[in-house]
N, CA and C atoms of all chains as a GROMACS GRO file, in nm:
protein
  324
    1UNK      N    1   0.822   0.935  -0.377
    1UNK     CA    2   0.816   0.852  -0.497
    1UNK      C    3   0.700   0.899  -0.584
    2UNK      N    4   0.785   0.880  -0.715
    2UNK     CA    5   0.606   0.926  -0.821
    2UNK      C    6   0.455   0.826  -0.793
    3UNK      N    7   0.389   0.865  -0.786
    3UNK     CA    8   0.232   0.794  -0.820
    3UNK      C    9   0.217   0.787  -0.961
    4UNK      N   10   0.183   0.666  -0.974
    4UNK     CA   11   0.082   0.627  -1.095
    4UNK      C   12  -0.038   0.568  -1.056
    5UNK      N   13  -0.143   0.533  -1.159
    5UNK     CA   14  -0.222   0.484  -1.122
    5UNK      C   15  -0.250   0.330  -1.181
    6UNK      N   16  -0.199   0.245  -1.070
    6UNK     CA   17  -0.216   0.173  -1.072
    6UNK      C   18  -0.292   0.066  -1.188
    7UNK      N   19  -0.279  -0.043  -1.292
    7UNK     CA   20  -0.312  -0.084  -1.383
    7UNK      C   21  -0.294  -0.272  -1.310
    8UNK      N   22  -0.397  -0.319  -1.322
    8UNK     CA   23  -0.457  -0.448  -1.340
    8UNK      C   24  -0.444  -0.570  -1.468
    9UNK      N   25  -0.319  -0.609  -1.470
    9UNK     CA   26  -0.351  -0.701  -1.553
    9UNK      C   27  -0.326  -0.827  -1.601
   10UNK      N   28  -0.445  -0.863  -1.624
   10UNK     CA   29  -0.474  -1.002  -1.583
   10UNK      C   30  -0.442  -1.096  -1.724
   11UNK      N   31  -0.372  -1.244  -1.657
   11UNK     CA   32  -0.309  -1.302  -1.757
   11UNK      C   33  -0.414  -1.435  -1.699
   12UNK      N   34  -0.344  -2.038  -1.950
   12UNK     CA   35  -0.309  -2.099  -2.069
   12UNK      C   36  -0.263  -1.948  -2.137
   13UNK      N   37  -1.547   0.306  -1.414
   13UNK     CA   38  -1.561   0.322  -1.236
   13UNK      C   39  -1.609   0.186  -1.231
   14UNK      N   40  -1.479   0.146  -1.118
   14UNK     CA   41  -1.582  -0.038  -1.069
   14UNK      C   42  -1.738  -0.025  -0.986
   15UNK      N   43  -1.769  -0.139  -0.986
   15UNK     CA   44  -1.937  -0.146  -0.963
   15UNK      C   45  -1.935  -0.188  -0.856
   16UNK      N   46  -1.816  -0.249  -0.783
   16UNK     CA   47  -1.779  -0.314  -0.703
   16UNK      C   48  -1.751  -0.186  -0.551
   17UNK      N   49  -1.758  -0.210  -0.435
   17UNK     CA   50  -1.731  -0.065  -0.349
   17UNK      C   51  -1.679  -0.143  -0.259
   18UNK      N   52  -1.581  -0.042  -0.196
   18UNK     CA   53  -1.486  -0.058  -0.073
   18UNK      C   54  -1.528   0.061  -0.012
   19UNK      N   55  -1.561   0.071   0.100
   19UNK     CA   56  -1.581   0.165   0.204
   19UNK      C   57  -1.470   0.175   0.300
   20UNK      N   58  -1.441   0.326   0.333
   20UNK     CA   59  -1.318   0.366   0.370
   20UNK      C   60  -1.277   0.280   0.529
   21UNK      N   61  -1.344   0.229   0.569
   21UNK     CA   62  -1.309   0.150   0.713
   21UNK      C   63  -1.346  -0.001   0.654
   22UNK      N   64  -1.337  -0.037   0.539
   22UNK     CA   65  -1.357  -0.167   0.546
   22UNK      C   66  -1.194  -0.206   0.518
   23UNK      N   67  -1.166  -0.386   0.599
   23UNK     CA   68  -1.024  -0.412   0.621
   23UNK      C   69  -1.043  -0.505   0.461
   24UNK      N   70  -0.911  -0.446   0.364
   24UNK     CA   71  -0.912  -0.602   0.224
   24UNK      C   72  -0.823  -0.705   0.291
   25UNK      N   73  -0.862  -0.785   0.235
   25UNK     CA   74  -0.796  -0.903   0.325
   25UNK      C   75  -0.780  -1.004   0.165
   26UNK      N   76  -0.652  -1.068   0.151
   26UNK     CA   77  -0.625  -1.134   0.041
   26UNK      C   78  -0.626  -1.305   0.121
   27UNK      N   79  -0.744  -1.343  -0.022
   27UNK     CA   80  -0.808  -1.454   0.067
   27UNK      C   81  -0.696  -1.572   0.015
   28UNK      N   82  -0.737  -1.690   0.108
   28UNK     CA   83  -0.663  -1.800   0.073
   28UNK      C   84  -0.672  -1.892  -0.053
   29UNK      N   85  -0.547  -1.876  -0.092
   29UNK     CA   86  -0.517  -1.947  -0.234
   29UNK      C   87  -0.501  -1.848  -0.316
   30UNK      N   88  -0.465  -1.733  -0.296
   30UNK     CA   89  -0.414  -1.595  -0.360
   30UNK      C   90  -0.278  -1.580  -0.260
   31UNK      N   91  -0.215  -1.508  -0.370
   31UNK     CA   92  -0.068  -1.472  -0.268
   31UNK      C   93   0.050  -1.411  -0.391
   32UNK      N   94   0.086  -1.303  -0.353
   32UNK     CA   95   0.231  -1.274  -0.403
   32UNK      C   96   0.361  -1.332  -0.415
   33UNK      N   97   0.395  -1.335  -0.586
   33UNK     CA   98   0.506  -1.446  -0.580
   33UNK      C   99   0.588  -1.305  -0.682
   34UNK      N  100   0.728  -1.365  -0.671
   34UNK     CA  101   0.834  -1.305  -0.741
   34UNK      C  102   0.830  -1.381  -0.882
   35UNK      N  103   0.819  -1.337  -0.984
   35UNK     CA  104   0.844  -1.452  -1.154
   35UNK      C  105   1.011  -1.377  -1.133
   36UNK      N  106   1.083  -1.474  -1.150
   36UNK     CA  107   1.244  -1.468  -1.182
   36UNK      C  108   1.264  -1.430  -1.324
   37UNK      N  109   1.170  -1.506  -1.390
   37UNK     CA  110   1.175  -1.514  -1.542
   37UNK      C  111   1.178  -1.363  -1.627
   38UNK      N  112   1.050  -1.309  -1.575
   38UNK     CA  113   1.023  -1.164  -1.618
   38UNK      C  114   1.080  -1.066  -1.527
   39UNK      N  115   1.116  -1.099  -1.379
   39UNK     CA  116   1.166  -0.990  -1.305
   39UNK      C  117   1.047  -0.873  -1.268
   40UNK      N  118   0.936  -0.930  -1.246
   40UNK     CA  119   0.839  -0.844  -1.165
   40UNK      C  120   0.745  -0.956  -1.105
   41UNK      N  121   0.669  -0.898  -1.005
   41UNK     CA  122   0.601  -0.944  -0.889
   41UNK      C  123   0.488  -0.957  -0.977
   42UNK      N  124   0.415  -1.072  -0.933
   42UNK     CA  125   0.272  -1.140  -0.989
   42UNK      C  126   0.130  -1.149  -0.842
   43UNK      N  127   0.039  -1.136  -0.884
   43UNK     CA  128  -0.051  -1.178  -0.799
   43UNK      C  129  -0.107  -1.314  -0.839
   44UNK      N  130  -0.072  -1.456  -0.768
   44UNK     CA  131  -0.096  -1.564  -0.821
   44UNK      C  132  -0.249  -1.590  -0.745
   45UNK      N  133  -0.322  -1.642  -0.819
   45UNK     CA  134  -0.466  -1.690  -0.783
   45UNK      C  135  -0.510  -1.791  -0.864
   46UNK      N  136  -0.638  -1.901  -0.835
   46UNK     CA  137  -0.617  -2.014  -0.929
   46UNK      C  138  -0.653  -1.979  -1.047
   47UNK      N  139  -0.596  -2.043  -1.117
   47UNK     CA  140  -0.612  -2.019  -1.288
   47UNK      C  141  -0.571  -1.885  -1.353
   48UNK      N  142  -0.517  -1.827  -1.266
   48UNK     CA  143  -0.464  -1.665  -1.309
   48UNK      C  144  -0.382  -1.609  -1.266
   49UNK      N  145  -0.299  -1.490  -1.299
   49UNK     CA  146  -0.223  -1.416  -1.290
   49UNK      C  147  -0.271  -1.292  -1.267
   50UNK      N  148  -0.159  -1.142  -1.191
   50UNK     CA  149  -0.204  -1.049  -1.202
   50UNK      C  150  -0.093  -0.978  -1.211
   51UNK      N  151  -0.032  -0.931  -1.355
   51UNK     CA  152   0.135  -0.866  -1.336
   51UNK      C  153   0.076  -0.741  -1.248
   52UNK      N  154   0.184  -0.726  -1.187
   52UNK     CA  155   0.164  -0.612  -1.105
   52UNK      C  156   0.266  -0.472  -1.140
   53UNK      N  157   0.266  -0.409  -1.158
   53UNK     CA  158   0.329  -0.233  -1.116
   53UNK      C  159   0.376  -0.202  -1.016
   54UNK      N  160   0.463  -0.140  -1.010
   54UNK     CA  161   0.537  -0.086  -0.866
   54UNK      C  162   0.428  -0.037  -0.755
   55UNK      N  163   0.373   0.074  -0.838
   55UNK     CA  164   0.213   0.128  -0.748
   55UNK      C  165   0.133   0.011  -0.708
   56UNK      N  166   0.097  -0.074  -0.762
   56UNK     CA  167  -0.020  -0.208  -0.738
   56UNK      C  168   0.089  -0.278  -0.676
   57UNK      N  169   0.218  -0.290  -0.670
   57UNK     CA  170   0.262  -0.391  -0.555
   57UNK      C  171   0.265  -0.326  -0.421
   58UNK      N  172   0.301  -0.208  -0.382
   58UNK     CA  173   0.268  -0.125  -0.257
   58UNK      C  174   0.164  -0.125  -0.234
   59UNK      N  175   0.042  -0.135  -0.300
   59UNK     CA  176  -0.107  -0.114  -0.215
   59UNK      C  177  -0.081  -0.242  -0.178
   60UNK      N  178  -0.052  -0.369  -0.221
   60UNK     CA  179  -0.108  -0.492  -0.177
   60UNK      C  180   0.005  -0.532  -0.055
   61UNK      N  181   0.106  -0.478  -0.061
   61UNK     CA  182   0.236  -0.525   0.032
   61UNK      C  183   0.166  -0.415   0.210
   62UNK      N  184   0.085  -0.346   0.208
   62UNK     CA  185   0.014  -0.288   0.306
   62UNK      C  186  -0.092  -0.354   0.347
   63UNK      N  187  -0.157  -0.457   0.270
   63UNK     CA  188  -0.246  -0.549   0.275
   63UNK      C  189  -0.226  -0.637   0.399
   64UNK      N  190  -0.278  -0.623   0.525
   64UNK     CA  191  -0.225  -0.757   0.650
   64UNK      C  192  -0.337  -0.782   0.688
   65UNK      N  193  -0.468  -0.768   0.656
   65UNK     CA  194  -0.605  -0.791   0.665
   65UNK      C  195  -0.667  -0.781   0.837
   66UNK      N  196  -0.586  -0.610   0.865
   66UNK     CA  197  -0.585  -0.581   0.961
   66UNK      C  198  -0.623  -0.398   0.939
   67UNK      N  199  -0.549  -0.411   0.856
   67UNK     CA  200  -0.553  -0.229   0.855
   67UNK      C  201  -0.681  -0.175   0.703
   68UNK      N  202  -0.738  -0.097   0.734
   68UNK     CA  203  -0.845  -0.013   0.666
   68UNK      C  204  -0.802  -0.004   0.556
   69UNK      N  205  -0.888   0.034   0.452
   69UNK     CA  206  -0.833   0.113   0.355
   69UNK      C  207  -0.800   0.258   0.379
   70UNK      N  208  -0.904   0.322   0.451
   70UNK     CA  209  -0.849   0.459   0.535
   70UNK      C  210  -0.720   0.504   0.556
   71UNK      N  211  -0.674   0.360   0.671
   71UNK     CA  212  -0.508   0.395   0.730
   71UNK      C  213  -0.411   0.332   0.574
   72UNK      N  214  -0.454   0.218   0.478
   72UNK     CA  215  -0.338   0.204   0.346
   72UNK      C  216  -0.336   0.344   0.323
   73UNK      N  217  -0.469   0.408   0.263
   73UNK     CA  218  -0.401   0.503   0.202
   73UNK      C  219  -0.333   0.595   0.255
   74UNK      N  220  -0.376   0.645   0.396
   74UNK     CA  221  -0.245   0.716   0.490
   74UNK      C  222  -0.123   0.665   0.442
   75UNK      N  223  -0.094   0.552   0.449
   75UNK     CA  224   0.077   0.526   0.458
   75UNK      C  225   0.117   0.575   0.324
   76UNK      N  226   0.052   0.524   0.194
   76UNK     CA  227   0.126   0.523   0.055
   76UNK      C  228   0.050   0.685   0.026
   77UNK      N  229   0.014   0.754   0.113
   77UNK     CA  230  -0.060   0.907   0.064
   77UNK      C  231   0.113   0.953   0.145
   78UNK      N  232   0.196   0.922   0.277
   78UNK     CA  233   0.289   0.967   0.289
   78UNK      C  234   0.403   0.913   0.221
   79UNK      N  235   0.402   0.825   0.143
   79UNK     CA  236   0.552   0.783   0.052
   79UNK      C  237   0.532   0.841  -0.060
   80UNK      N  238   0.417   0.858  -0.112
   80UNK     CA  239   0.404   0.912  -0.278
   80UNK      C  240   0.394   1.048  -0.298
   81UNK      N  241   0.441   1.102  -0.396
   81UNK     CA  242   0.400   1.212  -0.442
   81UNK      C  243   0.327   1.259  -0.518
   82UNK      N  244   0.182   1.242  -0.438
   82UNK     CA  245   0.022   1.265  -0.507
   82UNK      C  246  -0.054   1.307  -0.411
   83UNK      N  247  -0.159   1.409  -0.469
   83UNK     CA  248  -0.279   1.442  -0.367
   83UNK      C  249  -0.306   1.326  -0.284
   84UNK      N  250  -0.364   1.327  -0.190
   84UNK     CA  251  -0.406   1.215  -0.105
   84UNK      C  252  -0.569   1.183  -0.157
   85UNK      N  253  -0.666   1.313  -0.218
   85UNK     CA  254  -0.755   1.207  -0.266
   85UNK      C  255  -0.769   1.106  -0.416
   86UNK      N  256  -0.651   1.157  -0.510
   86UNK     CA  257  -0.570   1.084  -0.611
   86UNK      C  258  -0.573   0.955  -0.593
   87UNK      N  259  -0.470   0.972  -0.459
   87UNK     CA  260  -0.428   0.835  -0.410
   87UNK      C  261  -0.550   0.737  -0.354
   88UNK      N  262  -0.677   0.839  -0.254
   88UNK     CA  263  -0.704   0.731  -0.239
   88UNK      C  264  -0.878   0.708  -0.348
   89UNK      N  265  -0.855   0.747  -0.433
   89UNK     CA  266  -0.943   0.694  -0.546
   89UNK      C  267  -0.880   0.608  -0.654
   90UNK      N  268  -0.747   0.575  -0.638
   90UNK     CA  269  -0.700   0.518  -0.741
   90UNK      C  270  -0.663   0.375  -0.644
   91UNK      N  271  -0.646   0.396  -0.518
   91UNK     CA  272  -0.660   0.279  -0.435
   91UNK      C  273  -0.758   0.216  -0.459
   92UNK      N  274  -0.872   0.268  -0.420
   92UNK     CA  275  -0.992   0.216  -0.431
   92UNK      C  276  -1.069   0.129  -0.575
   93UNK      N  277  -0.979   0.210  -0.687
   93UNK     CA  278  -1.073   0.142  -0.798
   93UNK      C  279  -0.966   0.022  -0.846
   94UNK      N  280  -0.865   0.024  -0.795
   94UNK     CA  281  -0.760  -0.117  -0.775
   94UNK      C  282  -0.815  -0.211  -0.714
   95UNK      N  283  -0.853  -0.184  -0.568
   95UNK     CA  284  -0.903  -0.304  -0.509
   95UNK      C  285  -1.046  -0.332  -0.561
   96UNK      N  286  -1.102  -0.266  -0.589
   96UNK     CA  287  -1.258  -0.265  -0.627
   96UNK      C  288  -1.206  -0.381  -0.807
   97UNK      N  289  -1.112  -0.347  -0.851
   97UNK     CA  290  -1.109  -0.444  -0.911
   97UNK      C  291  -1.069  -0.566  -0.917
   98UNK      N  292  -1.034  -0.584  -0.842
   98UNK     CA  293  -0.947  -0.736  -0.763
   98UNK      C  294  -1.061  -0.751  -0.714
   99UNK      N  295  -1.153  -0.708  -0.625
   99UNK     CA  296  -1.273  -0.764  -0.541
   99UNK      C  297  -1.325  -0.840  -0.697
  100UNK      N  298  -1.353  -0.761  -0.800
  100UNK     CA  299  -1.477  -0.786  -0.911
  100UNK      C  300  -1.431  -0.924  -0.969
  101UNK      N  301  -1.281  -0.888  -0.974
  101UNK     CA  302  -1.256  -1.091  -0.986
  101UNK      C  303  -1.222  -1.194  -0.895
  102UNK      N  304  -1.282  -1.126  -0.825
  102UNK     CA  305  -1.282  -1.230  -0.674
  102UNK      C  306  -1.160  -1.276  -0.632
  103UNK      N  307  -1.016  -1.172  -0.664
  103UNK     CA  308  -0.889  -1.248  -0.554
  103UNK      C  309  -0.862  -1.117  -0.469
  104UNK      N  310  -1.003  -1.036  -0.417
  104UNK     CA  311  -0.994  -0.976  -0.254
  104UNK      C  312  -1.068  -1.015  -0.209
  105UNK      N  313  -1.083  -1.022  -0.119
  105UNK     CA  314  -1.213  -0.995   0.024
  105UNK      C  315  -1.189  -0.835   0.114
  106UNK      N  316  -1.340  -0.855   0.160
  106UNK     CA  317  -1.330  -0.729   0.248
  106UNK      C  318  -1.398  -0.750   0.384
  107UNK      N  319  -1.342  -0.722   0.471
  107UNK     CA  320  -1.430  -0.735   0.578
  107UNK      C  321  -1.469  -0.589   0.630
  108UNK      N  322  -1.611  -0.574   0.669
  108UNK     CA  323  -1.645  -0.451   0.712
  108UNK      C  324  -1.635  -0.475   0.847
   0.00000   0.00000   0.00000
Protein backbone atom coordinates (compact mmCIF):
# COMPACT_ATOMS: atom_id res chain seq x y z
CA UNK A 1 0.00 0.00 0.00
CA UNK A 2 1.15 3.69 -0.71
CA UNK A 3 2.47 5.73 2.41
CA UNK A 4 1.54 9.09 3.09
CA UNK A 5 2.28 11.05 5.73
CA UNK A 6 0.00 11.10 7.90
CA UNK A 7 -2.02 14.64 8.65
CA UNK A 8 -3.78 15.58 12.05
CA UNK A 9 -6.81 17.28 12.00
CA UNK A 10 -8.38 18.62 14.52
CA UNK A 11 -12.05 19.78 14.59
CA UNK A 12 -18.74 23.72 18.18
CA UNK B 1 9.09 18.90 14.40
CA UNK B 2 6.86 18.16 17.61
CA UNK B 3 8.47 19.18 20.97
CA UNK B 4 6.78 16.44 22.29
CA UNK B 5 9.13 12.78 22.09
CA UNK B 6 8.26 9.21 21.86
CA UNK B 7 11.13 6.95 22.33
CA UNK B 8 11.38 3.90 20.23
CA UNK B 9 10.43 1.28 23.17
CA UNK B 10 7.97 3.45 24.68
CA UNK B 11 4.23 1.56 24.56
CA UNK B 12 1.24 4.70 23.21
CA UNK B 13 -1.54 3.76 24.88
CA UNK B 14 -4.95 5.71 23.96
CA UNK B 15 -6.18 6.91 27.23
CA UNK B 16 -9.68 6.69 28.57
CA UNK B 17 -12.36 8.83 27.16
CA UNK B 18 -10.60 8.83 23.70
CA UNK B 19 -11.61 6.14 21.24
CA UNK B 20 -12.26 5.50 17.51
CA UNK B 21 -15.64 5.93 16.09
CA UNK B 22 -16.94 5.46 12.43
CA UNK B 23 -19.01 9.17 11.35
CA UNK B 24 -21.67 7.46 8.86
CA UNK B 25 -22.36 10.95 7.88
CA UNK B 26 -18.93 11.79 6.23
CA UNK B 27 -17.83 8.14 5.73
CA UNK B 28 -14.41 8.32 7.47
CA UNK B 29 -13.10 7.29 10.86
CA UNK B 30 -12.76 10.09 13.64
CA UNK B 31 -10.64 10.12 16.75
CA UNK B 32 -13.33 11.15 19.38
CA UNK B 33 -11.92 12.85 22.62
CA UNK B 34 -13.73 15.37 24.91
CA UNK B 35 -14.58 18.42 23.21
CA UNK B 36 -12.87 17.30 19.96
CA UNK B 37 -12.44 15.54 17.00
CA UNK B 38 -9.58 14.11 14.97
CA UNK B 39 -10.59 13.29 11.10
CA UNK B 40 -8.36 10.77 10.41
CA UNK B 41 -6.53 9.43 6.94
CA UNK B 42 -6.16 6.04 5.92
CA UNK B 43 -2.30 6.29 7.09
CA UNK B 44 -3.36 7.89 10.70
CA UNK B 45 -6.10 5.23 11.00
CA UNK B 46 -3.49 2.22 10.68
CA UNK B 47 -0.99 3.70 13.11
CA UNK B 48 -3.76 3.98 15.69
CA UNK B 49 -5.69 0.55 14.79
CA UNK B 50 -1.94 -1.08 15.94
CA UNK B 51 -2.37 0.89 19.03
CA UNK B 52 -3.26 -2.08 22.00
CA UNK B 53 -1.14 -0.28 24.61
CA UNK B 54 0.97 -3.24 24.55
CA UNK B 55 3.20 -3.06 21.62
CA UNK B 56 6.23 -0.34 21.14
CA UNK B 57 6.44 2.05 18.80
CA UNK B 58 9.54 0.03 17.55
CA UNK B 59 7.36 -3.22 16.80
CA UNK B 60 4.05 -0.47 15.15
CA UNK B 61 6.38 0.60 12.96
CA UNK B 62 7.65 -2.98 12.02
CA UNK B 63 4.16 -3.99 11.10
CA UNK B 64 2.96 -0.78 8.91
CA UNK B 65 7.03 -0.56 7.66
CA UNK B 66 5.82 -4.30 6.21
CA UNK B 67 2.29 -3.28 4.65
CA UNK B 68 3.46 0.07 3.17
CA UNK B 69 5.41 1.00 0.52
CA UNK B 70 8.01 3.35 2.19
CA UNK B 71 11.51 3.35 3.57
CA UNK B 72 11.13 2.10 7.02
CA UNK B 73 12.89 5.22 8.44
CA UNK B 74 10.07 7.44 6.46
CA UNK B 75 7.74 5.43 8.13
CA UNK B 76 9.04 5.50 11.28
CA UNK B 77 9.57 9.36 11.52
CA UNK B 78 6.32 10.11 10.23
CA UNK B 79 4.92 7.68 12.95
CA UNK B 80 6.51 9.39 15.40
CA UNK B 81 5.66 13.04 14.64
CA UNK B 82 1.82 11.72 14.47
CA UNK B 83 1.86 10.44 17.79
CA UNK B 84 4.09 13.14 19.16
CA UNK B 85 1.20 15.12 18.04
CA UNK B 86 -1.68 13.52 19.60
CA UNK B 87 0.60 13.28 22.82
CA UNK B 88 0.90 17.49 22.46
CA UNK B 89 -2.93 17.53 22.69
CA UNK B 90 -3.16 15.21 25.21
CA UNK B 91 -5.46 12.27 23.48
CA UNK B 92 -2.11 9.80 23.82
CA UNK B 93 -0.30 8.53 26.59
CA UNK B 94 2.91 6.76 26.68
CA UNK B 95 4.19 4.45 28.89
CA UNK B 96 7.97 3.92 29.03
Amino acid sequence: MAWTKPVIREIG
Amino acid sequence: MAQVGIAPSDVPVIPRGVRLHFDKVRDLWVLLAPERTINLDPVGLAILREIDGTATLDAITEVLAAKYDAPAPQITADVRDFLAGLMERRILEVRT
